[in-house]
C-alpha positions as CSV (number, residue, x, y, z in Angstrom):
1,X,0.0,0.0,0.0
2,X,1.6,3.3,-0.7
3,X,1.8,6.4,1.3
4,X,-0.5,8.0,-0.1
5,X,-3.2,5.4,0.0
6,X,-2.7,5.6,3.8
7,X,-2.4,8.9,4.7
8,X,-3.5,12.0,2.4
9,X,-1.0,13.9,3.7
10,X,2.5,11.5,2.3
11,X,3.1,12.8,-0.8
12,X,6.3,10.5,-1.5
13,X,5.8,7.3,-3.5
14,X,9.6,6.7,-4.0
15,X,12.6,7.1,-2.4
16,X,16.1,8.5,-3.6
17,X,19.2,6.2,-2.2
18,X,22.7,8.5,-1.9
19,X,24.7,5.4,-1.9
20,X,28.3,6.0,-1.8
21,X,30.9,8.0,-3.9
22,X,29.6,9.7,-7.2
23,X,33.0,10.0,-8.8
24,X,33.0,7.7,-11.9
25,X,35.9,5.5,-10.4
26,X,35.2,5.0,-7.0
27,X,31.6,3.8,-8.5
28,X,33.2,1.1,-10.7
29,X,35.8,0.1,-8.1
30,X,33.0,0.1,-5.7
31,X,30.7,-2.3,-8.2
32,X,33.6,-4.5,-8.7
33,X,34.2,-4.7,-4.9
34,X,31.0,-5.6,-3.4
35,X,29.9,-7.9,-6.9
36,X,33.1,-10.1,-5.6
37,X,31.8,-10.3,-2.1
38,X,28.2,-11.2,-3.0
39,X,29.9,-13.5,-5.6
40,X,31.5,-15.2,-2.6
41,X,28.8,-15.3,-0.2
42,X,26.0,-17.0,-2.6
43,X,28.5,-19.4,-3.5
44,X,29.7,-19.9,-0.1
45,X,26.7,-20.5,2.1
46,X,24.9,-22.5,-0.9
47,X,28.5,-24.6,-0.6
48,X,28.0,-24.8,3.3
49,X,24.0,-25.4,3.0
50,X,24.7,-28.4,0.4
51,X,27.8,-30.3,2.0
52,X,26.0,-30.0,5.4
53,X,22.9,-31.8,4.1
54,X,24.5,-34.2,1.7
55,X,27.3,-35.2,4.8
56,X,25.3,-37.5,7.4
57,X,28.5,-37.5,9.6
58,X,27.7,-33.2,9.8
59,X,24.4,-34.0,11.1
60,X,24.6,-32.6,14.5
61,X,23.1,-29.4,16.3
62,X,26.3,-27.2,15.5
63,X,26.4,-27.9,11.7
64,X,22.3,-27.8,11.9
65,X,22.6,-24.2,13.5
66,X,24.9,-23.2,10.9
67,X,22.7,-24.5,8.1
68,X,20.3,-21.9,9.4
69,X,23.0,-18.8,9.6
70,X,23.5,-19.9,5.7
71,X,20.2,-19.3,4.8
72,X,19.9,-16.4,6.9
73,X,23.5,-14.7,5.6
74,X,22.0,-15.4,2.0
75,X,19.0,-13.5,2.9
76,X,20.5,-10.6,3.7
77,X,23.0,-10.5,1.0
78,X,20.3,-10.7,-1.4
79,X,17.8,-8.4,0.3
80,X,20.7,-5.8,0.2
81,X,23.5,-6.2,-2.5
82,X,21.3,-6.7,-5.9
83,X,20.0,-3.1,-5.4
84,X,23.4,-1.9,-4.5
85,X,24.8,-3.1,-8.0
86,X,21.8,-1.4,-9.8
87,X,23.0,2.0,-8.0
88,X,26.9,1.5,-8.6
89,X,26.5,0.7,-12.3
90,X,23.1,2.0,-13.6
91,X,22.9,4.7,-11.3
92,X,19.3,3.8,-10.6
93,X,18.7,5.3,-7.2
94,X,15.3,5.4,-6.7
95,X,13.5,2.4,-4.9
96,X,9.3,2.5,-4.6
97,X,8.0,3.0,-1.6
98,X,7.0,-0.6,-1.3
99,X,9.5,-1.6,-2.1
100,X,11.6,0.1,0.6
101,X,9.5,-1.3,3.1
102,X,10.1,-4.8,1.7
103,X,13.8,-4.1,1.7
104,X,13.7,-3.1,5.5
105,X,11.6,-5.5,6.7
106,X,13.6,-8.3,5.3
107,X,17.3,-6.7,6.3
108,X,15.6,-6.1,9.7
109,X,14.0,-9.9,10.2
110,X,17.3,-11.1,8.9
111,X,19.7,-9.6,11.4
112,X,17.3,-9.7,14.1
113,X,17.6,-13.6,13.3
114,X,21.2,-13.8,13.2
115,X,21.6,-11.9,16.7
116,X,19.3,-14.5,18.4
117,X,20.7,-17.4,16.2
118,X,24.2,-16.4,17.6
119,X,22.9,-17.4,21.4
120,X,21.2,-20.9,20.6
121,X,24.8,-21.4,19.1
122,X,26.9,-20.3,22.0
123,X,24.2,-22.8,24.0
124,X,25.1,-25.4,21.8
125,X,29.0,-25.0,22.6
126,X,28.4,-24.6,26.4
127,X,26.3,-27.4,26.8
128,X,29.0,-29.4,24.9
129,X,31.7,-28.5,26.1
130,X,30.3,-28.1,30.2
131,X,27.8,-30.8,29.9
132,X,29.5,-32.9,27.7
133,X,27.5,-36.1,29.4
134,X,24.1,-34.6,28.9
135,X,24.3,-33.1,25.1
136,X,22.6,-35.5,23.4
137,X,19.1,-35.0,25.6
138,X,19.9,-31.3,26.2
139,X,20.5,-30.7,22.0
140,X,18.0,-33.4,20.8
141,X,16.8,-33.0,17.6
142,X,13.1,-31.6,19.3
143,X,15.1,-29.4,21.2
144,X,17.2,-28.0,18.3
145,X,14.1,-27.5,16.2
146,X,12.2,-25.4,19.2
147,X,15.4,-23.2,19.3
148,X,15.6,-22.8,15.7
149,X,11.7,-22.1,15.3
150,X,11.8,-19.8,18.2
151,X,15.0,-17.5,15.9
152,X,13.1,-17.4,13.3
153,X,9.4,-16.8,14.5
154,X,10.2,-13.8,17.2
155,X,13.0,-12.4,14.5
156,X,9.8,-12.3,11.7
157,X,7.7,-10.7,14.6
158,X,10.0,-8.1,16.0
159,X,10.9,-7.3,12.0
160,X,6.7,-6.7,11.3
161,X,6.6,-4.6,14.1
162,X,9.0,-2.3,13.4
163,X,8.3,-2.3,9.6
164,X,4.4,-1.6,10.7
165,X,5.3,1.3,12.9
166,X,7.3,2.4,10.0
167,X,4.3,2.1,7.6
168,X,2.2,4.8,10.1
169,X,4.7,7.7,9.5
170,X,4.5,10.4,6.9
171,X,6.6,11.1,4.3
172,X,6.0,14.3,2.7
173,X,9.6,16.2,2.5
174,X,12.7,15.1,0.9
175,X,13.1,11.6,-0.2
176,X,16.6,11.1,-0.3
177,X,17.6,8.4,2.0
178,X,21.6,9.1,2.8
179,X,22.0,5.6,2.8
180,X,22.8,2.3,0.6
181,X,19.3,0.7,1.6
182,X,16.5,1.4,3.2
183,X,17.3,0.8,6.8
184,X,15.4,2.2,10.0
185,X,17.5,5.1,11.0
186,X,17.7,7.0,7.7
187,X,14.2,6.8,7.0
188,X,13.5,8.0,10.4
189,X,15.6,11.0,9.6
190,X,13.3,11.9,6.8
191,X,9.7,11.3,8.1
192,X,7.4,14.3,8.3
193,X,5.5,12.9,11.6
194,X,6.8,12.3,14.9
195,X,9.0,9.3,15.3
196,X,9.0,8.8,19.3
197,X,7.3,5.4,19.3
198,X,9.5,4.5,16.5
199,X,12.4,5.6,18.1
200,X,11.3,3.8,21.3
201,X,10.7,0.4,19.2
202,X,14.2,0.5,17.9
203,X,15.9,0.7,21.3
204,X,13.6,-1.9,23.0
205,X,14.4,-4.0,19.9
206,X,17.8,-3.5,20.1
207,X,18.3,-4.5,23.4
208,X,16.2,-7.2,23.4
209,X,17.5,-8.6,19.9
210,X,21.3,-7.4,20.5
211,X,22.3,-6.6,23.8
212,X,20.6,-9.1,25.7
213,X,21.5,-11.7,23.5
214,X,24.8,-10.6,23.0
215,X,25.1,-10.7,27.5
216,X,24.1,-14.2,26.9
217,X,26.5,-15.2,24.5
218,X,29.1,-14.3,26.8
219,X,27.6,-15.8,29.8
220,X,27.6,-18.8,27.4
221,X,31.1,-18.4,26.8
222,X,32.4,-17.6,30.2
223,X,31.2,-20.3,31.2
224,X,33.1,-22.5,28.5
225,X,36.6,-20.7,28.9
226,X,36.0,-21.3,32.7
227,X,35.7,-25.2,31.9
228,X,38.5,-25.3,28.8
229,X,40.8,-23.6,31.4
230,X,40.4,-26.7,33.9
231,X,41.4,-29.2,30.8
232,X,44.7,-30.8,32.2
233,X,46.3,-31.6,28.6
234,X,47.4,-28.9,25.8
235,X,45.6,-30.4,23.1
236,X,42.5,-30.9,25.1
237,X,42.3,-27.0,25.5
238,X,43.7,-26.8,22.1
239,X,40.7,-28.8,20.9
240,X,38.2,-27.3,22.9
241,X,39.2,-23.3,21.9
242,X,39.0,-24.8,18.1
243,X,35.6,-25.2,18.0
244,X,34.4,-22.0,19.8
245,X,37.1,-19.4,18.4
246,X,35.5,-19.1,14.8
247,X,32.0,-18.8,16.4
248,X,33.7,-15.7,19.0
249,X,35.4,-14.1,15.9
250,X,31.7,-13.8,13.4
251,X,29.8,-12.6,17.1
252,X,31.9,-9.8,18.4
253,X,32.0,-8.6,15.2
254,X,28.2,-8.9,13.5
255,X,27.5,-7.6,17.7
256,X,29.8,-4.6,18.0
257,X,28.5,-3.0,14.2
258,X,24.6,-3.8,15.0
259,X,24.5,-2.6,18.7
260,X,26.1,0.5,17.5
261,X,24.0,1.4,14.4
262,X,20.4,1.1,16.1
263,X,21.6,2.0,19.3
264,X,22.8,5.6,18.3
265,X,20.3,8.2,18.9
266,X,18.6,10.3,15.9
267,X,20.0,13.2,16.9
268,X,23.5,11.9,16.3
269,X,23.3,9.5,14.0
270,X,26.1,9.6,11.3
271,X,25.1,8.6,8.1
272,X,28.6,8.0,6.9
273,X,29.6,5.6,9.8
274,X,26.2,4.1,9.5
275,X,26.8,2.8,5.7
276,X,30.3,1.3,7.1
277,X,29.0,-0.3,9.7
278,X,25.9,-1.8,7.0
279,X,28.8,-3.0,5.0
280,X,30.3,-5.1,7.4
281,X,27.1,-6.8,9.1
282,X,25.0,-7.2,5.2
283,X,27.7,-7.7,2.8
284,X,30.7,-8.7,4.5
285,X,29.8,-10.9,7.3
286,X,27.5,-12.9,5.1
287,X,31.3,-13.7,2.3
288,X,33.5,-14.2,6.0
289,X,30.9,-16.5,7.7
290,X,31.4,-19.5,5.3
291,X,35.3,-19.2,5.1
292,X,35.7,-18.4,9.1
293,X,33.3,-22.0,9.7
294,X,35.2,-24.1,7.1
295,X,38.8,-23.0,7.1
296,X,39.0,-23.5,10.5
297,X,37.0,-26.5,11.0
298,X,38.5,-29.7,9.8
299,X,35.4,-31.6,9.6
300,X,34.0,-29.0,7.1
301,X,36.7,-29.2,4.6
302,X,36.9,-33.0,5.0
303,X,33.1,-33.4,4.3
304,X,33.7,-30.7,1.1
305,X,36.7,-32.3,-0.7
306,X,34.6,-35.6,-0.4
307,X,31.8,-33.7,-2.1
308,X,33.6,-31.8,-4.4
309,X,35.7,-35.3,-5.5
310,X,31.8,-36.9,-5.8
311,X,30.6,-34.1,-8.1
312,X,34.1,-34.1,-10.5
313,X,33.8,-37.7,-10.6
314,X,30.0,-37.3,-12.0
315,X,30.8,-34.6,-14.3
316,X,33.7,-37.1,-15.9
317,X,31.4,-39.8,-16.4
């Protein structure tokens, strides 16, 4: 439904997105840039997705968890990047209103996902590595699917809020959205109505969706470094840090950018910061993920040579 459908006083029916750079070069450099990283993560968390499924010996709560941060990473590459190519090289900046609020509802769903996915993975890796004795009745499949129906359900529900609350405001001024994408601070920057309840939402949100999950995380994880710490033998702790570092390394970073974009206050927002941190957490969290969970995980890249060595054998037949 557009604006004006809703409210006879929103004139806008489109947005304008600034994107980056104008200069000629930069917008090329830039194209080539971010068509290599979306290149990478498509390819990379479809890779991860397939040798997951097609590997029974991956078929555990970890690998099942990371299955769904695929999908999810995939997602949010797609919901953002495809749009930024049309703006780098066609220079088409405009986006409907519709479909900006498509665009931020799915970007919003899909981090708010990944932020709570993040904790049901750090309770995977404490309740193997402190209750080693008990994982297969605390991670049983039920359980594992409860978690992973609970990400997904409250991210899609915390996502239509927002998006809804977004959908009440007026737009009736300028439409340029100093941003890449449509993404809840900009447009709040640009709406003709009051934005207190929005600007409430967002922090509520964000501490439910980020910080809280992010306290848990580490709860999860002080927990595990407190156990790994009483391991007698080197490569015991060795063993035990492998399979919780890669997982530390994607959450401090996809936290620290997310926490800090929505948590800033309207009044000082900074549009400029704001498009680096949406860099990092849409386009290049989603190309690190896959190489972060495979290079450093030896049962990955086991499981993917034996895939890749079944599909060269069937393409030589």
């Amino acid at each position: 439904m557009s604006p004006k459908v809703m409210n006879n006083q929103s004139l806008v029916m489109e947005f304008i997105l600034q994107g980056f750079s104008e200069t000629p070069q930069l917008q090329f450099l830039s194209f080539i840039f971010f068509l290599i990283l979306y290149s990478m993560a498509l390819c990379g968390n479809f890779l991860i997705v397939m040798v997951i499924t097609f590997s029974s010996r991956l078929h555990t709560p970890m690998y099942f968890f990371l299955v769904n941060l695929s999908v999810l990473d995939v997602v949010c590459a797609c919901t953002v990047v495809p749009k930024l190519l049309g703006i780098l090289v066609a220079e088409k900046r405009t986006i409907s209103y519709e479909g900006c609020m498509t665009q931020m509802f799915f970007l919003t769903w899909s981090v708010a996902a990944e932020l709570l996915l993040f904790t049901a993975m750090a309770y995977d890796r404490y309740v193997a590595i402190c209750q080693p004795l008990h994982y297969s009745s605390m991670m049983s499949p039920r359980v594992c699917a409860v978690l992973a129906g609970a990400v997904w359900s409250i991210s899609v529900l915390g996502a239509g809020i927002n998006t809804c609350l977004i959908l009440r405001l007026t737009f009736c001024g300028p439409n340029v959205i100093d941003h890449f994408f449509c993404e809840i601070p900009p447009i709040l920057l640009i709406s003709c109505s009051s934005t207190y309840v929005n600007d409430i939402m967002t922090i509520v949100a964000d501490i439910f969706f980020a910080d809280f999950n992010f306290l848990l995380t580490m709860v999860s994880y002080s927990f595990i470094i407190s156990t790994i710490l009483k391991i007698r033998t080197a490569e015991g702790k060795r063993r035990a840090f492998s399979t919780c570092s890669s997982h530390l390394t994607v959450v401090t970073m996809y936290y620290s950018t997310v926490i800090y974009a929505y948590l800033s206050p309207s009044s000082s927002y900074s549009p400029e910061v704001g498009k680096i941190l949406a860099v990092i957490y849409s386009t290049v969290s989603p190309t690190l993920n896959p190489l972060i969970y495979s290079l450093r995980n030896k049962d990955v890249k086991a499981a993917l040579k034996k895939v890749l060595m079944i599909m060269l054998e069937k393409l030589n037949c």
